[in-house]
N, C-alpha and C positions, 0 to 999 in steps of 0.2 A: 237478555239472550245474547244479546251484540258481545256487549260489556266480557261476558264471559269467555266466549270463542276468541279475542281480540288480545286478552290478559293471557290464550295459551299460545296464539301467534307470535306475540312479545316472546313469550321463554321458547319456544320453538323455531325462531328465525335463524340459526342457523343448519335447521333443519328441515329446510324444505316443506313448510306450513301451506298451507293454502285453503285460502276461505274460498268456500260457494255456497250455494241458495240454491236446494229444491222444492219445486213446486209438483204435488202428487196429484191429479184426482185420482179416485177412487173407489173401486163397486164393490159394494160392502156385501157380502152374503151370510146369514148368521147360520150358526152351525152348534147343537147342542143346547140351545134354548128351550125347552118340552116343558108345554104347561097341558093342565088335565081339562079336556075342554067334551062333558058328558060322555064321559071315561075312556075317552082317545085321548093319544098323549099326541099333539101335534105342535109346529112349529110358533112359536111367538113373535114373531116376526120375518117380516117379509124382506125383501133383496132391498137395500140402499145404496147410497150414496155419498161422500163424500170429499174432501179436499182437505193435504196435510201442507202444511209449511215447514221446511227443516233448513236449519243455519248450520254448515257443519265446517266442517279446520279437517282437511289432509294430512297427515306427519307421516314422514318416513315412505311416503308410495306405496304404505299399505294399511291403515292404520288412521279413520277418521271418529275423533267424536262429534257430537251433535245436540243441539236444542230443536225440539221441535215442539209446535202447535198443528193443533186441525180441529172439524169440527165433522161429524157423521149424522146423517136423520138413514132411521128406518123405520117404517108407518107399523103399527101394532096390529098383530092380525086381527080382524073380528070387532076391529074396532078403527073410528075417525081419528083417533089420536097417533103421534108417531113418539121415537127412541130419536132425542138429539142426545147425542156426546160431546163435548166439550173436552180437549185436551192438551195437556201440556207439560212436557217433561223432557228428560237428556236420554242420552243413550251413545253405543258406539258400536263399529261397525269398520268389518275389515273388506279390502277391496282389494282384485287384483286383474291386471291384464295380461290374459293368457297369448293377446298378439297385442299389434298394435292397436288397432279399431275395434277389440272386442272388450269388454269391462265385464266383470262380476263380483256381485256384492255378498255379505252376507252382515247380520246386527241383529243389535235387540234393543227397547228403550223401555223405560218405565218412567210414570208419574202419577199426577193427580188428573183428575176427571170432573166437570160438573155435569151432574147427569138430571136430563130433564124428560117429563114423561103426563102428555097436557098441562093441566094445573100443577102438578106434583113436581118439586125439585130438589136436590141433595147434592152431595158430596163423594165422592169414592176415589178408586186409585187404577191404576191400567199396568199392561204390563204387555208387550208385543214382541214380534220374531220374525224374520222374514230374509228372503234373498231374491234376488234381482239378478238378472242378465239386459247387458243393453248393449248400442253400440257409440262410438265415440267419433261425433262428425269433424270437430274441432279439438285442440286442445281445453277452450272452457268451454266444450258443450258436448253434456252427454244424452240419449234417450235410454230410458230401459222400461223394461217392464220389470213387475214381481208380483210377488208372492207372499203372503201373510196371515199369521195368526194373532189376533188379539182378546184379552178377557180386559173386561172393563168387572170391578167390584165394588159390590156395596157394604153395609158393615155387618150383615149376616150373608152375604152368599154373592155368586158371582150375577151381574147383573145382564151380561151379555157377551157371550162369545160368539167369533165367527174369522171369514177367514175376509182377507182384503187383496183383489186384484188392482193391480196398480199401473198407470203410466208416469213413469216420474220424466221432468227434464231437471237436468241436472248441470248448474251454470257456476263456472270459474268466475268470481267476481276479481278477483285480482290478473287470470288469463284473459277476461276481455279487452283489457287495454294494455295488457304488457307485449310485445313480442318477442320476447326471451333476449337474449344478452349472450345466445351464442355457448361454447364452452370456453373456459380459461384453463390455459396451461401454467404451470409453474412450475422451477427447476433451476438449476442452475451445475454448471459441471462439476463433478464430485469429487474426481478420480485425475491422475494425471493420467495423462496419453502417450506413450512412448510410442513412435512409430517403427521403432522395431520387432515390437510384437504387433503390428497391425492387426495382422490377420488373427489375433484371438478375441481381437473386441469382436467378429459374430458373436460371442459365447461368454464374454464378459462383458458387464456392462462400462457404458462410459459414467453414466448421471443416473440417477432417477430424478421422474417428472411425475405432477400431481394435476390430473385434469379433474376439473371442476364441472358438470356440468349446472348451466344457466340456460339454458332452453327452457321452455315453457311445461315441457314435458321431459318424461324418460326418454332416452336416447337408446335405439338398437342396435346391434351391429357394429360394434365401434371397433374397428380394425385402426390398426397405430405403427404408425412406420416410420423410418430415420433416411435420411441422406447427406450427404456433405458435395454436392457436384462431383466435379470431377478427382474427386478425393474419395470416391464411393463406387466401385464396382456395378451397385446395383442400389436401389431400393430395401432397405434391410426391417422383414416385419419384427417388432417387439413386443406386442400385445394384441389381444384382442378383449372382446365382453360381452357375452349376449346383449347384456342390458345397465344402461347405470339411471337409478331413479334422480329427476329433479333435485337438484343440491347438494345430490351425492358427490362425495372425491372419491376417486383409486389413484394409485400409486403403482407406477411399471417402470422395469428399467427398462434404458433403451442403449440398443446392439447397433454394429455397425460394419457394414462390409467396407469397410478400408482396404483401400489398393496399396501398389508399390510406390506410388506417387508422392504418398508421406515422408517416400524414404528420401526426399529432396529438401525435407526442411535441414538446415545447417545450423540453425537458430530455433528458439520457441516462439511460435507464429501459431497466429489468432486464425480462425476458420470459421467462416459462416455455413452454419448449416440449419436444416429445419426438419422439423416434428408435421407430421402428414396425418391426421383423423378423417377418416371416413367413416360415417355412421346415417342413420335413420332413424328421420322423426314422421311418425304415421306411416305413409307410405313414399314417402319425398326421401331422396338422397342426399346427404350434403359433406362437402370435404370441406377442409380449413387448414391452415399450415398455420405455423408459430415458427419462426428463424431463434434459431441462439446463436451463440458465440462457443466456438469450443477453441483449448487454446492445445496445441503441439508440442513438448518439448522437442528437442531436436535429436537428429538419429542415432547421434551418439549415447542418448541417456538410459540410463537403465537402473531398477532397485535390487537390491541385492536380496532383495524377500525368498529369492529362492536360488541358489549357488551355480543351479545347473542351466539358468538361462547364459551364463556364459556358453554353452553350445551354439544362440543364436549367432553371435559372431563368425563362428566356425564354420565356414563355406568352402567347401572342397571344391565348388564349380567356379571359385575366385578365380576372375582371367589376370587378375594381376598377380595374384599367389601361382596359379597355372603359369606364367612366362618364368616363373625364379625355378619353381618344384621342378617341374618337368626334364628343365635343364641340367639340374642337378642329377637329378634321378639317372637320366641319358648317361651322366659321366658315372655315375657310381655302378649302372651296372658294366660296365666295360671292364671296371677293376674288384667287381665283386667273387669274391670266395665263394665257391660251391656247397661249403661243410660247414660255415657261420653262417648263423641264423639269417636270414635275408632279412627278417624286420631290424635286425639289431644293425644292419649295414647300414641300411637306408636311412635308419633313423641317425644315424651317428653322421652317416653324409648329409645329409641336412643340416644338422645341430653346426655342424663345421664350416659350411657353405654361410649360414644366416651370420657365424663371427665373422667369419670373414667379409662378406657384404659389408660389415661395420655395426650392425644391430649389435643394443647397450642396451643397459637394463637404467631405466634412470628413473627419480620420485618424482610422482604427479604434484605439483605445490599448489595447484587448487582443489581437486580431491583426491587426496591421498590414498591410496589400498590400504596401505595399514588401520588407519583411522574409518572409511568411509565401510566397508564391508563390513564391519560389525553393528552397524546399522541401518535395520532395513527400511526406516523413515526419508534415511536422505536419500536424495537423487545423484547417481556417479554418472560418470561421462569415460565411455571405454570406448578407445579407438580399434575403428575394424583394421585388418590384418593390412589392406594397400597401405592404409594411412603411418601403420605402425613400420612398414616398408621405405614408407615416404620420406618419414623422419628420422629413420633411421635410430630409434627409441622409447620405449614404452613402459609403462609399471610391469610391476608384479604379474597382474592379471592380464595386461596386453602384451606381455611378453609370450605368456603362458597361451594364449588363444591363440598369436602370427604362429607361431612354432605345431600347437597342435593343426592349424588349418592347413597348414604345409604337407604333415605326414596324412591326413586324410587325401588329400588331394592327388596319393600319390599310392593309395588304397590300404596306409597303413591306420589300423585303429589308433585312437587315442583316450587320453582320459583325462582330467584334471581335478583338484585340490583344494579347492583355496583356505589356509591355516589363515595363523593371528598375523604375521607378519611377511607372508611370501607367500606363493602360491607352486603348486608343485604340478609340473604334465607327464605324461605314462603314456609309455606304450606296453604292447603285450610283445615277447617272444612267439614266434612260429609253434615254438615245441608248445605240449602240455605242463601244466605243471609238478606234473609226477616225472616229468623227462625233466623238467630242468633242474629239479630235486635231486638227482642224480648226476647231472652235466656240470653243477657250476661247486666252486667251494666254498665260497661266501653268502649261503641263503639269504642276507639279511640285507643286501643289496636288494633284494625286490618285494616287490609288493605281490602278495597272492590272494588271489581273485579270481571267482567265478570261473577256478578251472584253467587260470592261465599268470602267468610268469611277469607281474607289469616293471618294466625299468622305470623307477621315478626322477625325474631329473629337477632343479630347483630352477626355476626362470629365471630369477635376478643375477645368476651365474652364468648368463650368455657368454660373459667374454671371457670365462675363464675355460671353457673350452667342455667338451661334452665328458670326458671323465670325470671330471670337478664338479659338475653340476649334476650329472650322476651320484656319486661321493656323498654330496650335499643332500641331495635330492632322499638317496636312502636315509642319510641319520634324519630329518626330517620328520619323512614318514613311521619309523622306528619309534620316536617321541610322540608322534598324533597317534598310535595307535592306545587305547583309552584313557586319552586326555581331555575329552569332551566332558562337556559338564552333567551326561545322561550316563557314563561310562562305559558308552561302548566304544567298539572300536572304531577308525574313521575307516569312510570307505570313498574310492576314487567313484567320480562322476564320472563314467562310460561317455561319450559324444556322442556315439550313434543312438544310446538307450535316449539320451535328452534330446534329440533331435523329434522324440515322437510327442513331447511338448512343446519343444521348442526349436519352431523350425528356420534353417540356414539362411541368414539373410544375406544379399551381396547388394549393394546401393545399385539403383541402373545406372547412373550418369556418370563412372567413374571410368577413367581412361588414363590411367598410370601401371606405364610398364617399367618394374626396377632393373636400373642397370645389372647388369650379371658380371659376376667375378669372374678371374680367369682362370679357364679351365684348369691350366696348370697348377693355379692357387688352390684350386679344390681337391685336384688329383691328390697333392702333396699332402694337402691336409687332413683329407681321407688314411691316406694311407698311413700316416705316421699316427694317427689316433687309434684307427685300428689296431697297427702294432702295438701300441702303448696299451690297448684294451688285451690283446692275444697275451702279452709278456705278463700284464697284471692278473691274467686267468692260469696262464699255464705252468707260468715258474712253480708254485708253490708242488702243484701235480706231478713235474719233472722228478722236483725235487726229493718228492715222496718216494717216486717209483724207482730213481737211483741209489737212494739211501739203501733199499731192500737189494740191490743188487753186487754180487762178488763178480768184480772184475770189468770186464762188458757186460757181464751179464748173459743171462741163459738165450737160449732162442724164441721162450715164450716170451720172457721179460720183453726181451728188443723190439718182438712185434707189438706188444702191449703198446711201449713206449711211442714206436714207431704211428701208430692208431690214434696216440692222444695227439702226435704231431699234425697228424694228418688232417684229426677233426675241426685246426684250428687256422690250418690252412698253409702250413709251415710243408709244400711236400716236399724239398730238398733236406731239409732233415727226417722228414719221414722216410722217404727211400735210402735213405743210409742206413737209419735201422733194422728196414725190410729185408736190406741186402746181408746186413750182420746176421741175421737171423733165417737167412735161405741158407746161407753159407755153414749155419748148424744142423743142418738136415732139418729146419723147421718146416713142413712143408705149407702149411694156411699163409704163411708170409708171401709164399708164393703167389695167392689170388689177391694179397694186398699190394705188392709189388704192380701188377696188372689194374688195380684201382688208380694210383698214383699216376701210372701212363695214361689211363683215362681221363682222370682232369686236366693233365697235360695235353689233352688232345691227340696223342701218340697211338693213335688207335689201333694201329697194326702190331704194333711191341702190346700194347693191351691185349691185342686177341691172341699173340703166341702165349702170353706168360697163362691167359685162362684155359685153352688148350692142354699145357701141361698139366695144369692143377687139378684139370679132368682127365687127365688119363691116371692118373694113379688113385681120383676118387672121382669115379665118371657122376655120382649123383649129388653130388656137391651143389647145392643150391645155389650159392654166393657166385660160384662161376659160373655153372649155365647162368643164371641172367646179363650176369659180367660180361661174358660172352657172347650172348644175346644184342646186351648194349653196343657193346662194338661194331659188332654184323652189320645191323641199322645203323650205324652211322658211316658204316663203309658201303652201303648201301644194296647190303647182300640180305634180301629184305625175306625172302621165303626162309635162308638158313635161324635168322633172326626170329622167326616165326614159328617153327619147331624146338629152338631151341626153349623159347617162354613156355610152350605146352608142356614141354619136360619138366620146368620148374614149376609151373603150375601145377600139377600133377603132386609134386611135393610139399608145396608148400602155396597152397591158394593167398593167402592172407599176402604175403611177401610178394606174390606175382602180380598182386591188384593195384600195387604202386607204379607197375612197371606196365600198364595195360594197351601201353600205347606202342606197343612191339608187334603187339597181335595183330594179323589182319580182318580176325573174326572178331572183334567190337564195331559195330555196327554203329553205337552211339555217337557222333563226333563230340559230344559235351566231354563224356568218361574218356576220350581219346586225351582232348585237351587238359581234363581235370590230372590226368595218369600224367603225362607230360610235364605239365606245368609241375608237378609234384617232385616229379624226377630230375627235374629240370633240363635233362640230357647232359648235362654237366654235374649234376649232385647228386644228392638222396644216395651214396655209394654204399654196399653191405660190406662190411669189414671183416675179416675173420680172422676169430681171437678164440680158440677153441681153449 
């Protein structure tokens, strides 16, 4: 019996085997016995007794076979002789625990029987069934009761059936002297850790880990949780289990609330941390911790597995991008044009200000962009935007981040690129792209997206000034559009769209303010870039509209001409135009002539010339608001106010830009948002009838 159970121990040891020994008595009651006794059929025996012996092996925590012996007497009715049984045979029998302390069994066994009856004895075979409930005082000690049916046969018929109430104890012979050995953890970190993305290890894991349990018993309750000290926000759970049986492993990953504190490593630093189990054996609680080692790259590192964690660089609340931006910003709107795109100023004043600083574009000679972005195995090292401030030099890619984290910071969108060998950044135009479809002559200068106008500019072209890397920037883009190996076409990474993966990080500990260029040096180089962008936009459009023109030209022509001067910021040439073309009896020249005074600031010469242009067409839209405008700023604020109702009246859509003249908007947001749009300097309605 031994022999056998010990032979499945062997092949079942790494499966949570476990021998124990029950000892049963038991009160035999027979049931269905009927012998014919002077033609009553009545019972053949009477209520016994017995005692069973069973050897049995646990596998898997649910799941025991068994040998068992016993022996049964019940006295024969009507007579001094009794029914001994004799028995001995295997069986098996599943078991489970619905809590801790409770057990239920269920089985069946069969074998051979020696069956004796007074003087008379023989041979037969048995065959039994039964279930049991008990409870469980210790891990090797169980009681229960049960429940049972048994036939014992002989070689013509059955020689006794009945049913068997039973006390069994039920004894771990291997938990009597073991006290478990606890659970073991195993693992080892799997993944690297880039503390840039800290905060996505809640939700990704770092390692998985395999807990073992070795306790004497199932394990309940097993909650599992991570920390790394002060490297950890909080306590991070990663699993839990109702239950894991004796010998069982799982396997969980484990999360981690990682703080900003990470973002201090400057190097790849080892960090001790530890694995925290709480669980329940019986009704006893116990925790355990296991320490590992997790190791840090440093803050700089990152994999290119996905293109658009370049946004995490991109921090617009950067106080050391904040002291360069800001200032820049400051002088560009002082000499900003009302009629040019405001994103295209700002962005152009920036691009000019960072040459000027001295930012270069230079090759990384330990990981290179060209080489290292195309594989998402290795690990690069991108310097945040101070850093790229600091040195005054950066790759491809850190060229492409300092620049975009500049115009975010200063509430311009951005976008970037990264191709085979450069990396390209974008911004959007103000207008839509069905307006700039119309506005510009060179469509192929931009990139169109998502409804809007993107200027691409090439990073590695910093010093060659913001046209050029414009320039660049477009043929670029022109060639990645279906040069992917999927054949579609490339599309810019948005910054704000990747920011909702990948969120803006700034180091805390950094305290680098760049020195600032001189103002002069920016003004200058604003403006002469600009010009250089107005003469490469508008010559060709002059050009067009003089070629179509005999002599000076008509008085429509002039104001035409006069309009495209204007929209580009040229208004000494436009008011020449204006002038040729009043001077033809053109009269719409006339409300343009009074737009020109208005970005001049000339408000009074504005309000005469819209005056006029309303008296010979009092419902003229373009003047009443034109008019309008002026009023409010001469500070004739009720005439200003009737006058928008007028134009309202006419043309709601066109008044709703200008909403900030009314004194019945009531919202201060739509007061701001009307303003800000109009700028009180721009937004001007031109009429070219």
């Amino acid at each position: 019996m031994c022999g056998f159970l010990l032979s499945l121990a062997v092949a079942e040891t790494g499966h949570a085997a476990d021998m124990g020994l029950r000892i049963s008595p038991e009160l035999c009651i027979p049931f269905g016995n009927s012998v014919d006794v002077n033609g009553k059929q009545v019972e053949a025996y009477a209520v016994g007794g017995g005692m069973n012996l069973t050897a049995h092996l646990a596998i898997y925590g649910i799941f025991s076979p068994f040998l068992e012996a016993g022996v049964t007497y019940n006295k024969v009715n009507g007579s001094s002789t009794g029914l001994i049984l004799g028995s001995g045979g295997a069986g098996f029998s599943f078991f489970y625990y619905p809590t801790a302390r409770l057990v239920t069994r269920v089985g069946a066994s069969a074998g051979f029987a020696a069956i004796s009856v007074g003087s008379q004895s023989g041979y037969g075979a048995y065959w039994k069934t039964g279930a049991e409930l008990g409870y469980r005082f210790t891990p090797g000690l169980n009681v229960l009761s049960g429940l049972s049916y048994a036939q014992y046969l002989g070689s013509d018929a059955p020689i006794y059936k009945g049913l068997g109430v039973s006390l069994t104890v039920d004894i771990g012979l291997g938990l009597l002297s073991d006290r478990g050995a606890g659970i073991v953890l195993e693992g080892e970190q799997a993944n690297q850790i880039y503390p840039i993305l800290y905060y996505k290890y809640a939700k990704e894991p770092i390692t998985v880990i395999t807990l073992t349990n070795r306790e004497q018993v199932e394990i309940r309750d097993v909650r599992i949780s991570y920390q790394a000290g002060a490297f950890t926000s909080r306590s991070m759970p990663c699993a839990s289990f109702p239950v894991i049986q004796r010998g069982a492993s799982v396997r969980f990953p484990i999360y981690a609330a990682f703080n900003e504190k990470v973002l201090s490593f400057t190097e790849s630093t080892k960090v001790q941390s530890e694995v925290l189990v709480k669980y329940n054996i019986l009704d006893s609680s116990t925790e355990l911790s296991k320490a590992i080692s997790i190791r840090f790259d440093d803050r700089n590192a990152i994999t290119w597995k996905d293109p658009a964690m370049l946004a995490a660089y991109v921090a617009p609340n950067d106080p050391s991008m904040l002291e360069f931006s800001k200032f820049v910003a400051g002088l560009v709107r002082l000499s900003i044009r009302p009629e040019i795109d405001k994103n295209m100023q700002y962005a152009l004043g920036l691009f000019e200000a960072l040459r000027i600083y001295g930012l270069v574009w230079s090759k990384d000679p330990a990981t290179p962009y060209a080489s290292f972005h195309l594989d998402s195995s290795k690990t690069d090292y991108i310097q945040y935007p101070y850093q790229t401030l600091a040195y005054k030099s950066g790759d491809s890619d850190e060229i492409a981040v300092a620049y975009a984290e500049a115009l975010e910071s200063v509430a311009v969108p951005s976008a970037i690129l990264p191709l085979s060998e450069d990396v390209l950044v974008a911004f959007p135009l103000e207008i839509s792209e069905a307006e700039a479809k119309t506005s510009f002559s060179n469509l192929g200068d931009f990139a169109f997206q998502d409804g809007k106008a993107w200027v691409p500019l090439q990073a590695s072209l910093m010093r060659e000034g913001f046209l050029r890397a414009w320039q660049g920037g477009a043929r670029l883009w022109r060639e990645a559009q279906g040069a992917s190996p999927s054949g579609k076409a490339a599309k810019l990474i948005t910054i704000s769209e990747s920011w909702k993966t990948f969120s803006p990080i700034t180091p805390p500990d950094v305290d680098f303010k760049p020195s600032k260029p001189g103002e002069e040096q920016v003004k200058l180089a604003f403006e002469n870039a600009l010009e250089r962008y107005i003469t490469r936009e508008i010559t060709p459009k002059v050009e067009r509209m003089k070629a179509g023109m005999t002599g000076t030209g008509t008085g429509k022509q002039r104001n035409s001409l006069g309009i495209l001067y204007a929209q580009y910021g040229l208004l000494d040439k436009a008011r020449v135009e204006f002038q040729g073309a009043v001077e033809t009896g053109y009269a719409p020249a006339v409300i343009n002539l009074a737009n020109v005074a208005f970005l001049l600031k000339d408000y009074e010469t504005a309000a005469r010339f819209f005056e006029a242009a309303l008296k010979t067409s009092p419902n003229n839209k373009a003047a009443l608001i034109g008019l309008a405008r002026a009023r409010y700023e001469l500070d004739a604020f009720a005439e200003a106010d009737d006058l928008f109702a007028r134009a309202k009246a006419i043309d709601p859509a066109l008044a709703e830009r200008y909403a900030y003249l009314s004194s019945l908007v009531d919202s201060s947001s739509v007061r701001r948002a009307s303003a800000a749009a109009a700028d009180h300097g721009g937004g001007m309605t031109w009429d070219d009838e």
